[in-house]
C-alpha positions in Angstrom: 0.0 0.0 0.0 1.4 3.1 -1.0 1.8 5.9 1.6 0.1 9.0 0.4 1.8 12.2 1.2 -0.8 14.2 2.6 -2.1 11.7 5.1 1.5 11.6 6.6 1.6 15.5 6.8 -2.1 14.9 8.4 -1.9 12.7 10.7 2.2 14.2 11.6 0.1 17.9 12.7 -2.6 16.0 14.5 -0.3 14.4 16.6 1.3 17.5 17.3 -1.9 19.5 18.1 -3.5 16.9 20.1 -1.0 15.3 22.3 0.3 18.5 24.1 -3.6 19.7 24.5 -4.5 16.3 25.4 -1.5 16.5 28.0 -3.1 19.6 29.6 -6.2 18.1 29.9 -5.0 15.0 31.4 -2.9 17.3 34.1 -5.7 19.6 34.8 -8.0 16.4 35.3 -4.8 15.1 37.8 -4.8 18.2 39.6 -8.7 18.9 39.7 -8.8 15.7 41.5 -5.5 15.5 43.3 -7.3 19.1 45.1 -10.3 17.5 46.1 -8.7 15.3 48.4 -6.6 17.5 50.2 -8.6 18.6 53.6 -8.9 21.9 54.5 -6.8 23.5 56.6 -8.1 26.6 57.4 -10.5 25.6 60.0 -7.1 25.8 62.2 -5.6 23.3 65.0 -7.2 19.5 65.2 -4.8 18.1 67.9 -6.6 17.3 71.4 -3.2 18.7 73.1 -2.8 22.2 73.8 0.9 24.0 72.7 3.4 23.9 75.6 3.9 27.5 77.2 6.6 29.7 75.6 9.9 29.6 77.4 11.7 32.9 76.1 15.4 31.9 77.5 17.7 34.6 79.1 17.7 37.6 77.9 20.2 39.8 76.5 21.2 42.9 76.7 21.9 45.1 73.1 24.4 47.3 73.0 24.3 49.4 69.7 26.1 52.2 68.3 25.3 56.1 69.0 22.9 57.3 66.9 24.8 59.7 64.5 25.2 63.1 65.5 24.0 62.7 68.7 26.0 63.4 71.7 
């Protein structure tokens, strides 16, 4: 069976305009999904423990230099 010339040029640019498109749609569908299952978080802390106090340490004195022009 001889190959006809514009059926390899045709099916050649349909590959190349439907794979990358069909790529994006198969990510999009990956991420639409992949978002669904990820719980929300903004409805803030879920542990049945409370945070331990803060415990600041020592602290230090600063000892920066004279403000210029001042005396």
């Amino acid at each position: 069976m001889p190959v006809v010339p514009i059926a390899t040029f045709l099916a050649g640019s349909l590959l190349t305009l439907l794979l990358p498109i069909l790529l994006l749609i198969a990510l999009v569908a990956w991420y639409w999904w992949f978002s669904a299952r990820v719980p929300d978080t903004a409805e803030g802390n879920q542990s049945s423990t409370s945070p331990a106090p803060a415990n600041p340490g020592p602290s230090i004195p600063e000892t920066l230099p004279p403000e210029p022009g001042a005396k």
